[in-house]
C-alpha positions in Angstrom: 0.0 0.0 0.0 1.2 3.2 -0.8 0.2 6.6 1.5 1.2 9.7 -0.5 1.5 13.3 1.0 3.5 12.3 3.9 6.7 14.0 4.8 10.3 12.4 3.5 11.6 9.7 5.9 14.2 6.8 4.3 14.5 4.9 8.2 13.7 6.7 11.6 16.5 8.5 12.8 18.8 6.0 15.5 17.6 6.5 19.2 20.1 8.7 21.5 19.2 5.5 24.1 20.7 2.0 23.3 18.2 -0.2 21.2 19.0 -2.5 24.1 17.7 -0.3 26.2 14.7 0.6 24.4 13.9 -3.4 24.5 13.6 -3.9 28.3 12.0 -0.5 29.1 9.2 -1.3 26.7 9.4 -5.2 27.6 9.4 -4.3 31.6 6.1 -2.6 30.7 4.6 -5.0 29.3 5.7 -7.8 32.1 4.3 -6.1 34.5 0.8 -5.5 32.6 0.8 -9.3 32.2 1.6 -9.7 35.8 -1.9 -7.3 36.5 -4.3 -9.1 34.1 -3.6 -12.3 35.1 -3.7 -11.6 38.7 -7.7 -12.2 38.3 -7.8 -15.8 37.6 -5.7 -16.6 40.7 -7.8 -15.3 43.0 -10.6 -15.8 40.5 -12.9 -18.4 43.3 -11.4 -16.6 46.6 -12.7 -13.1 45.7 -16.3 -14.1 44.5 -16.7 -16.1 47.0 -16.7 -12.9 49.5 -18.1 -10.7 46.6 -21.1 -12.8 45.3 -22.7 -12.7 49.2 -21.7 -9.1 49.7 -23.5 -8.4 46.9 -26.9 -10.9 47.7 -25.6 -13.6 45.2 -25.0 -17.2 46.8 -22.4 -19.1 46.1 -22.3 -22.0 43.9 -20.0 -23.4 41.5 -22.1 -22.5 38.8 -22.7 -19.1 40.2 -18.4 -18.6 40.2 -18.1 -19.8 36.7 -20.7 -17.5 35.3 -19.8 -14.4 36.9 -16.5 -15.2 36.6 -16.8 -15.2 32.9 -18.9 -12.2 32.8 -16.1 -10.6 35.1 -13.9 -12.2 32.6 -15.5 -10.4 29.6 -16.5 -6.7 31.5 -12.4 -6.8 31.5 -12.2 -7.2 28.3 -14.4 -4.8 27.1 -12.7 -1.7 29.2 -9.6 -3.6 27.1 -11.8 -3.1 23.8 -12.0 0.7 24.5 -8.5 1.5 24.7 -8.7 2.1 20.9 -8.0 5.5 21.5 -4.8 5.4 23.2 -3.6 3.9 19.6 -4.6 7.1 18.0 -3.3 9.6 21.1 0.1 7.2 20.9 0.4 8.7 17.0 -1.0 11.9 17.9 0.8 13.3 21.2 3.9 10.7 21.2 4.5 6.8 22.1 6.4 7.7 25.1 4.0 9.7 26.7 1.1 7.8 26.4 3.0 4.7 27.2 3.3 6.3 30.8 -0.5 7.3 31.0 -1.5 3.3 30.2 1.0 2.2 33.0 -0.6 4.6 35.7 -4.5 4.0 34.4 -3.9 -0.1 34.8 -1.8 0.0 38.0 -3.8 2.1 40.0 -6.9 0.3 38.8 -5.8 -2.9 39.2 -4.9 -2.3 42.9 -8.3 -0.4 43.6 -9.9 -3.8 42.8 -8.1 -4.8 46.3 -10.7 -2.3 47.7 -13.7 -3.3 46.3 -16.8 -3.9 49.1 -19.4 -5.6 45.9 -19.1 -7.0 42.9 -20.5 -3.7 41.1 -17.7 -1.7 42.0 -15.1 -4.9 41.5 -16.6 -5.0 37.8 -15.9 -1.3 37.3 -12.3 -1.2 38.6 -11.5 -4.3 36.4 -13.1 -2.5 33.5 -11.2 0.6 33.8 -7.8 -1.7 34.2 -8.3 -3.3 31.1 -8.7 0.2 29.5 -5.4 1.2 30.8 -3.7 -2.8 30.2 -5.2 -2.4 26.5 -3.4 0.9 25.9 0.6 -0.8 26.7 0.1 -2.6 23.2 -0.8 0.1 21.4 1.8 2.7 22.5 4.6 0.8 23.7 5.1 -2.2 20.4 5.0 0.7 17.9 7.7 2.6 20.3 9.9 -0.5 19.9 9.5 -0.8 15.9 10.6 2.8 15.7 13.3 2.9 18.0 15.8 0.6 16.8 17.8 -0.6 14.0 16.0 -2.9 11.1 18.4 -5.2 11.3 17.4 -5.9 14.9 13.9 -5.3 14.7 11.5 -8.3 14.4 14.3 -9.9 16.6 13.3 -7.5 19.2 9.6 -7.5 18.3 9.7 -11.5 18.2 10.9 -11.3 21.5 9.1 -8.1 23.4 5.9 -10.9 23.9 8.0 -12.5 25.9 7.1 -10.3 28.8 3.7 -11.0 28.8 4.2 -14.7 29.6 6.9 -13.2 32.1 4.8 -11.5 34.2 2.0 -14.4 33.9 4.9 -16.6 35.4 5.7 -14.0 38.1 1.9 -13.8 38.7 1.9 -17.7 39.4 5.0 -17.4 41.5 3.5 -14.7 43.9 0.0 -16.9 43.6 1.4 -19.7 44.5 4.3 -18.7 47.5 1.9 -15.4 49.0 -1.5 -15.8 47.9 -2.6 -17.7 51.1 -0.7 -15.2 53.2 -2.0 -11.2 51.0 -5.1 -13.1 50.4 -7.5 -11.8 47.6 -7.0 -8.1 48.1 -3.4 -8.2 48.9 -2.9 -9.6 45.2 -4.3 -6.9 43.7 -3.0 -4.4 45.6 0.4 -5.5 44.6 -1.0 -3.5 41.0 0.5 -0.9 42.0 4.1 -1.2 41.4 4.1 -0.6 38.2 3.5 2.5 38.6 7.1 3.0 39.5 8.3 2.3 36.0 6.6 5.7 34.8 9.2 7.9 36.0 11.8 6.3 34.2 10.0 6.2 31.3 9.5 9.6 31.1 13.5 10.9 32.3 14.9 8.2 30.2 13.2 7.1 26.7 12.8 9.6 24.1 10.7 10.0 21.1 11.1 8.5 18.5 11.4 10.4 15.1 8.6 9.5 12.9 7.1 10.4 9.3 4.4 13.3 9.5 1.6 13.9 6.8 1.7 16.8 5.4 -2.2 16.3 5.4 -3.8 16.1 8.9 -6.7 14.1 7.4 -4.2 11.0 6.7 -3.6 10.8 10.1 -7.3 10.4 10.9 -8.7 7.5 12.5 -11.1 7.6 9.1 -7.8 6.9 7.2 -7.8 3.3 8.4 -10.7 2.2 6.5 -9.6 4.1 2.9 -9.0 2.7 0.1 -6.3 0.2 0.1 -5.9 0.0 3.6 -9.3 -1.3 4.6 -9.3 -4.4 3.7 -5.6 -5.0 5.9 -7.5 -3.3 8.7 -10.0 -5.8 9.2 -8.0 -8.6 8.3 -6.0 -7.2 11.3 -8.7 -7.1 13.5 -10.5 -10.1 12.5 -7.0 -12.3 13.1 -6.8 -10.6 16.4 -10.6 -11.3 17.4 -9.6 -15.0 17.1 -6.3 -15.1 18.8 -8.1 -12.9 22.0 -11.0 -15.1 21.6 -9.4 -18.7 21.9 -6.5 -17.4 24.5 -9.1 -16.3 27.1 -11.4 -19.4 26.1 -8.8 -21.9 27.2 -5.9 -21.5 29.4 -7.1 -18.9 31.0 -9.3 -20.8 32.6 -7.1 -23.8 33.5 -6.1 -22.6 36.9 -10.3 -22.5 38.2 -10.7 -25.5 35.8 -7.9 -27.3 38.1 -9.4 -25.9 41.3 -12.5 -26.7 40.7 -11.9 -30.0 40.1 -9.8 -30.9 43.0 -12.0 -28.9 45.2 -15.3 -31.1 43.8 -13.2 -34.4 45.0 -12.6 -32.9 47.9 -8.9 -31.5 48.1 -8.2 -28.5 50.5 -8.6 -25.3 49.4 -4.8 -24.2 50.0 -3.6 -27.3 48.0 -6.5 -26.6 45.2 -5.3 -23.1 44.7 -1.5 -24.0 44.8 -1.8 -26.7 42.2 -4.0 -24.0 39.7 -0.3 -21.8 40.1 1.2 -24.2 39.2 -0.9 -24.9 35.6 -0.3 -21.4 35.4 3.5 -21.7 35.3 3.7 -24.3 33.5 1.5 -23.4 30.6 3.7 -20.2 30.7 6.6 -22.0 30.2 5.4 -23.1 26.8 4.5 -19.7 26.2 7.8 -18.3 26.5 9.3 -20.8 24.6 7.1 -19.7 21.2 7.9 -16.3 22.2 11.6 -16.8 22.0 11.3 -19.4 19.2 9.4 -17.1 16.9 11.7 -15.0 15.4 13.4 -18.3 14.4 9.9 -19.5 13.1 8.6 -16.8 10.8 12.6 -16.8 9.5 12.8 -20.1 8.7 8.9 -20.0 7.0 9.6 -17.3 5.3 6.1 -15.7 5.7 4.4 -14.0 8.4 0.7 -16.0 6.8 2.3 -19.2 7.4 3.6 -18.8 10.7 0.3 -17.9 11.5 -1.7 -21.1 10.0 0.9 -23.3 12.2 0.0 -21.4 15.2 -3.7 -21.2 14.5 -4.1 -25.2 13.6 -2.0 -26.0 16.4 -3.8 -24.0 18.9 -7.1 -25.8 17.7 -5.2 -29.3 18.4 -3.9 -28.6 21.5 -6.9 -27.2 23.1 -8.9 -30.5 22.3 -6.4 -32.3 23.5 -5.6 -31.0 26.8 -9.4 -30.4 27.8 -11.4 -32.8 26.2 -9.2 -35.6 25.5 -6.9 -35.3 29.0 -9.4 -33.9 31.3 -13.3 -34.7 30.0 -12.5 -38.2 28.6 -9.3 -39.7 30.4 -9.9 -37.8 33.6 -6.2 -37.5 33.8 -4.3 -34.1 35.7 -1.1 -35.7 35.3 -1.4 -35.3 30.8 -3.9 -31.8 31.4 -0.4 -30.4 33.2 1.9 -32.5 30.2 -0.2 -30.8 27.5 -0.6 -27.1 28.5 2.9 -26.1 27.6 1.8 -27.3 24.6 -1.4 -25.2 24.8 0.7 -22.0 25.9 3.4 -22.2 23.2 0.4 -22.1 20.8 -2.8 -20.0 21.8 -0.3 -17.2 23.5 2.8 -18.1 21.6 1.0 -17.0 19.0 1.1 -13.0 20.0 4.9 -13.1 19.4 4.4 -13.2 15.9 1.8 -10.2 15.9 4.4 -8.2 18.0 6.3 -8.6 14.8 3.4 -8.3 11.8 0.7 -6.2 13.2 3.1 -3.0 12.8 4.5 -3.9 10.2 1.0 -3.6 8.2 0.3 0.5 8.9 2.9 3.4 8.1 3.9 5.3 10.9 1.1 7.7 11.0 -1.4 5.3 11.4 0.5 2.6 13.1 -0.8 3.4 16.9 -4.0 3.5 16.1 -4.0 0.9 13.4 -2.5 -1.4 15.9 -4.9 -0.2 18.6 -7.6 -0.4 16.5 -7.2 -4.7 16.0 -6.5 -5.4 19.1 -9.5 -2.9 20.4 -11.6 -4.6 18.2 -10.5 -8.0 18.6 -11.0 -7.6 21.8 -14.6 -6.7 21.8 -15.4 -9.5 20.3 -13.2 -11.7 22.1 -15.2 -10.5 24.8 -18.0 -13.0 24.2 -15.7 -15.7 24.8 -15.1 -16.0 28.5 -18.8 -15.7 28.9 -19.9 -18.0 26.8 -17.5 -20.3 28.4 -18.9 -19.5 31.5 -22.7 -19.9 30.6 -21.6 -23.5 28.7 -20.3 -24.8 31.7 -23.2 -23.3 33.7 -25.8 -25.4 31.5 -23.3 -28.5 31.2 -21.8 -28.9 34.3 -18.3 -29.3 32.3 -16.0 -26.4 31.8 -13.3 -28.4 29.4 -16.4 -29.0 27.0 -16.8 -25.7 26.7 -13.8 -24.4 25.8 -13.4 -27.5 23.5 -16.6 -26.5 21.7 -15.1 -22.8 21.5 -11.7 -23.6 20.2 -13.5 -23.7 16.9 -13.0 -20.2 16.9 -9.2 -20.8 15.1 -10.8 -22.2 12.2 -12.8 -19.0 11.5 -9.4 -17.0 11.4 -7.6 -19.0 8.7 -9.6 -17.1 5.8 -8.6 -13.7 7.5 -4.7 -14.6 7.5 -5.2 -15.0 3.8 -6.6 -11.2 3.4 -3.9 -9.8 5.4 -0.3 -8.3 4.0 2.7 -10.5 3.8 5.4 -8.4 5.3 7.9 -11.0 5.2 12.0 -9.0 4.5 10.7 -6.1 3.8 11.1 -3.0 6.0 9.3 -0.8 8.2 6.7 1.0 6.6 7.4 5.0 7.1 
């Protein structure tokens, strides 16, 4: 696609800060927004289990996995309507509103640690998700622009590795001081993030970007113009899927796991230590595609192949560790083998969009064309843990549920075939 009437730009102009540098201050934020959104399905049974009576609702298994998964999806929809710090990322600078998403989602995220009812839980952990969704936006198109080509989809490739990161570190604390903060105390641990924003702001600079010389081509409206439409939505759609299926399935291994050892009986304290421990080990598979997938895309050659592999293979794997491991075999011991599998491929797979998704929108479009697929995606990801929960409400079986919804991959595939191959070529300017 070609934009015309923007300002001459060969490359953006090399950082004053190291390219190293550049990596783990935009990779730190992005750990530590992994280590707040995934604080939730930790303490997932333990807070509605206070909440739901608070607030007049009993307490029932059914009850927890359908406001959970309403819970689940009122997250995800603040995370929909971060669209617009996309477009203030390319407006008013990546830097800047890089440091407003890391105070909007760390104060939000420990002010769920206050909530009295489920009302005001839901709105805290909408307005995290608003500030969680804004990271992506601002701080993967900071990266791209910031360093050297030669090192760029290495860096990209590997800048999803935080998110797994800070799921792992969200495990750890789960699973060595959950019993001893509690609920609350996990989420008030949101705040330290916060920290990171002075940094940000003393230490990273702007990076020099292409301007239009027309205002109107750096309009939001400019995303759905001719020739870039159709990459838009094919952005967007891929995105739905990927959002959809991650927060279908191992997201929901930990209360899967708890709820099943609970049901036969196990102690609470053992219960929630063992769902830590699916979390870290399905994060351990994530990481692994996250560091594998510059290597990947490389050795495919194509950024729409790597993504059928992950897509197909996140199908499989879903099946497998849920329905085959857990609803048919009744078998822990190969649901725990399998979701490293499941991690390297239904979250592995964001390490390859680290590296595409920018790579489809020139630089006066990329925030918010980046913000705009997730945003989007996300909205209609939305539906998925809510379904989930309502399925295993009217089934009684959680891994049927999120079997049934894995479906959602094969709806991508005809997306990746709309969508740009951006394989060796350089950054759009």
């Amino acid at each position: 696609m070609t934009i015309t009437g923007v300002a001459a730009s060969a490359a953006t102009a090399p950082s004053a800060v190291s390219p190293r540098k550049i990596f783990w201050v935009t990779w730190l934020g992005w750990m530590l927004d992994g280590f707040d959104s995934s604080i939730y399905g930790y303490v997932l049974v333990a807070a509605l289990s206070e909440l739901l009576p608070a607030s007049g609702i009993a307490v029932s298994p059914a009850n927890i996995g359908l406001y959970g998964g309403i819970l689940f999806s009122i997250f995800m929809l603040g995370w929909a309507c971060s669209m617009v710090w996309g477009w203030a990322a390319d407006r008013y600078g990546r830097v800047r509103i890089m440091c407003w998403t890391v105070l909007v989602y760390s104060l939000f995220t420990a002010l769920c640690g206050l909530s009295t009812g489920i009302v005001m839980f839901a709105i805290f952990r909408f307005i995290a998700g608003f500030g969680i969704g804004g990271e992506w936006a601002a701080g993967t198109p900071l990266l791209h622009e910031s360093v050297p080509e030669e090192t760029r989809v290495r860096y990209a490739g590997w800048l999803h590795t935080a998110t797994p990161t800070g799921l792992f570190l969200a495990a750890l604390v789960a699973l060595g001081a959950a019993g001893t903060l509690g609920w609350r105390g996990m989420f008030l641990l949101g705040i330290l993030p916060a920290l990171l924003i002075a940094y940000l702001r003393l230490n990273v600079p702007e990076p020099q970007r292409s301007r239009p010389l027309d205002p109107s081509q750096q309009s939001v409206t400019a995303l759905f113009a001719p020739g870039q439409a159709q990459t838009t939505w094919a952005a967007a759609m891929m995105m739905a899927c990927i959002i959809f299926g991650l927060w279908s399935s191992n997201f929901w291994a930990p209360t899967v796991i708890i709820t099943k050892l609970t049901s036969a009986g196990a102690a609470h304290a053992h219960a929630q230590a063992m769902g830590a421990v699916a979390g870290l080990v399905t994060n351990v598979g994530t990481l692994l595609g996250c560091l594998l997938m510059p290597a990947i895309t490389e050795r495919l050659g194509s950024r729409r192949k790597t993504a059928v592999l992950f897509f197909v293979g996140a199908l499989i794997s879903v099946v497998v560790a849920y329905e085959v491991a857990i609803a048919r075999l009744d078998s822990l011991t190969l649901f725990f083998i399998a979701l490293p599998v499941l991690g390297f491929f239904t979250n592995g797979v964001f390490g390859l969009f680290t590296i595409w998704l920018p790579e489809m929108f020139p630089s006066m479009l990329r925030g918010a064309g980046s913000g705009f697929a997730f945003s989007l995606g996300r909205i209609l990801g939305a539906a998925g843990p809510t379904l989930i929960g309502m399925l295993a409400a009217a089934t009684g079986s959680f891994p049927l549920a999120i079997s049934v919804l894995s479906l959602i991959y094969l709806v991508g595939l005809p997306f990746i075939a709309l969508a740009p191959e951006t394989a060796r070529r350089p950054l759009a300017r």
